[in-house]
C-alpha positions as CSV (number, residue, x, y, z in Angstrom):
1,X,142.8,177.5,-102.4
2,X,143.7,179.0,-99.4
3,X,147.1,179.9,-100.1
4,X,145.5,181.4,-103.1
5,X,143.6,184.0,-100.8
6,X,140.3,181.8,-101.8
7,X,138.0,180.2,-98.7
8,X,136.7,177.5,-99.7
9,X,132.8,176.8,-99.4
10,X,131.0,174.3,-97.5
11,X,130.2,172.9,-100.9
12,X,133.6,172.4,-101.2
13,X,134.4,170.6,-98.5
14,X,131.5,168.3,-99.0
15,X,132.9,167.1,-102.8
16,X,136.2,167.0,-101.4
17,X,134.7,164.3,-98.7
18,X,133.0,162.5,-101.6
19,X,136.5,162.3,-103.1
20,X,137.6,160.5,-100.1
21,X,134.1,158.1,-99.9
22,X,134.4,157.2,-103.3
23,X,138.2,156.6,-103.9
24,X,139.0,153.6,-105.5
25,X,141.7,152.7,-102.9
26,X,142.9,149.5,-103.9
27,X,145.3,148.4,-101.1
28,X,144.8,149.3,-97.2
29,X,147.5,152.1,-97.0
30,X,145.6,154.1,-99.7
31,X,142.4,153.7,-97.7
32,X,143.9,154.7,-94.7
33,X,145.1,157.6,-96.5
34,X,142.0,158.8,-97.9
35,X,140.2,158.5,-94.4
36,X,143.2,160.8,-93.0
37,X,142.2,163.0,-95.3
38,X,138.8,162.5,-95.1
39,X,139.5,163.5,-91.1
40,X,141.1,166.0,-91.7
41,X,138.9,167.8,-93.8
42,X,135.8,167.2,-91.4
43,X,137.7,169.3,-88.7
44,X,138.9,171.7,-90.4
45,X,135.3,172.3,-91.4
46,X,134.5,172.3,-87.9
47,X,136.4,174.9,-86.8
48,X,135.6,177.0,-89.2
49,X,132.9,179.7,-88.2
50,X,131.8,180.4,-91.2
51,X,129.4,177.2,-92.0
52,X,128.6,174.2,-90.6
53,X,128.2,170.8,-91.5
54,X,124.9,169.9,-93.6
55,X,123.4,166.7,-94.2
56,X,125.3,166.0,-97.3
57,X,128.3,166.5,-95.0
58,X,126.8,163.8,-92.9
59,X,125.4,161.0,-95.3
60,X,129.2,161.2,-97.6
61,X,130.8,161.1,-93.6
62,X,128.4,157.7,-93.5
63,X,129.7,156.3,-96.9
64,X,133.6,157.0,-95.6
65,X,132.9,155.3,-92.5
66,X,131.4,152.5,-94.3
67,X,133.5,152.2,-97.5
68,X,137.3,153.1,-95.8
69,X,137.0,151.8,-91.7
70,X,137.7,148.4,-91.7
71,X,137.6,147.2,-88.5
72,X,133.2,146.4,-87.7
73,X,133.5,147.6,-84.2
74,X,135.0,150.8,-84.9
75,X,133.0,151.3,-88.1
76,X,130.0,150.8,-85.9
77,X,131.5,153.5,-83.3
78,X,132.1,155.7,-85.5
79,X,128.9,155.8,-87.7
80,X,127.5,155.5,-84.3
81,X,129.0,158.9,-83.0
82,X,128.5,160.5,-86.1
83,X,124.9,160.0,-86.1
84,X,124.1,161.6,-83.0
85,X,126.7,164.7,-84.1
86,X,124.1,164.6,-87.1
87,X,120.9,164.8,-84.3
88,X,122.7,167.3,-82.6
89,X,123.2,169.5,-84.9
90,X,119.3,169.1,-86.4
91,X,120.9,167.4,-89.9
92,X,118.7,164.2,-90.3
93,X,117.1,164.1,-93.7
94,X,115.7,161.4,-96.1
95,X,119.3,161.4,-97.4
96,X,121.0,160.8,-94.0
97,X,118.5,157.8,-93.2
98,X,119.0,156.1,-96.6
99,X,122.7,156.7,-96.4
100,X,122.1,155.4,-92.5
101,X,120.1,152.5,-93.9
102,X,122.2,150.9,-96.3
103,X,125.6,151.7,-93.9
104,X,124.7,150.0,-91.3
105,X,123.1,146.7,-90.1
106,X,119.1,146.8,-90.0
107,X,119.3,146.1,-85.8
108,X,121.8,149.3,-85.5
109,X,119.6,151.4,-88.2
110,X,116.4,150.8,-85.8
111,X,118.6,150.9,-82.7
112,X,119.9,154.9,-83.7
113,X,116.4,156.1,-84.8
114,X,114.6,154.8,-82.0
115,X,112.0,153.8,-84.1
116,X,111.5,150.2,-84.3
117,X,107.9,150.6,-85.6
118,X,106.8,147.4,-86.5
119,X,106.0,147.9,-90.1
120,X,109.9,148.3,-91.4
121,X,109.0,151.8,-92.3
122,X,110.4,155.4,-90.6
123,X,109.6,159.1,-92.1
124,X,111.6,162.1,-91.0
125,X,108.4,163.4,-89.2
126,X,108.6,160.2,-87.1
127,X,111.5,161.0,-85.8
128,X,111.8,163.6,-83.0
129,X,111.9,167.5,-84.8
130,X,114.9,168.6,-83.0
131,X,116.2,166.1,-85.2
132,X,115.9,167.9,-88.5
133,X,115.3,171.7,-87.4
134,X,118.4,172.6,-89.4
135,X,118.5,170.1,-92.4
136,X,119.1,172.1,-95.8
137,X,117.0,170.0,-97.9
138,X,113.9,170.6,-95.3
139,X,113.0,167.4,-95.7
140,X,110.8,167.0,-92.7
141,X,108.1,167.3,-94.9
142,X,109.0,164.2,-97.2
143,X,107.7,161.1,-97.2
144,X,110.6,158.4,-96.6
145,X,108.4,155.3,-96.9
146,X,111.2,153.2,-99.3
147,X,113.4,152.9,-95.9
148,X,112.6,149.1,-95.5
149,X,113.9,146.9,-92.4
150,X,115.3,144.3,-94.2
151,X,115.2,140.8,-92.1
């Protein structure tokens, strides 16, 4: 695209990411490939200046970790890491927690919200609003009651 004169969108970038998450890689070389890629495309998205990442960016960055990293600890890490870029950068929707949710163990999930409520149940308004001040769903006002703690 960009040898054709054509900047690519942030849209772009985020179904080029989903390529990566959702490649049928069928040996470990062609993971490894796609989460190369998947790498690559994240920083280049990065340092452009003309978008940012959104939290579609963030929940298909979730399913790479968790579909293409094979090593637990540095899946953990790494989903770890990517989750506070996510806070940082006010991201958090219902679509990052249920992509959170079912990527990572339920003591992790609890652990990165900071929300161990007792009842096995977080909302986006539970959370702290920095949090979400930028998510482009704005979620903050919906209700994410079907994240269960599974024990």
């Amino acid at each position: 695209m960009k040898n054709a004169g054509i900047e690519p969108e942030l849209e772009t970038y985020n179904t080029l990411l989903n390529a990566c998450a959702t490649t049928l890689a069928v040996s470990e070389m062609g993971s490894k490939k796609a989460l190369v890629i998947a790498i690559e495309l994240f920083r280049i998205l990065r340092s452009g200046d003309s978008f940012t990442p959104n939290s579609t960016t963030y929940s298909t960055l979730f399913k790479i970790c968790d579909r293409l990293i094979k090593d637990p600890e540095e899946k953990k890490q790494t989903i770890e890491k990517t989750f506070e870029k996510c806070c940082m950068n006010g991201q958090v929707d219902r679509g990052v927690l249920n992509t959170l949710r079912w990527t990572v163990p339920g003591e992790i999930f609890w652990r990165l919200i900071d929300e161990p409520d007792g009842r096995g149940h977080v909302r986006v308004d539970d959370l702290p609003p920095e949090w979400s001040r930028k998510s482009n769903r704005n979620s903050r006002n919906l209700n994410s009651n079907n994240l269960k703690h599974s024990t």
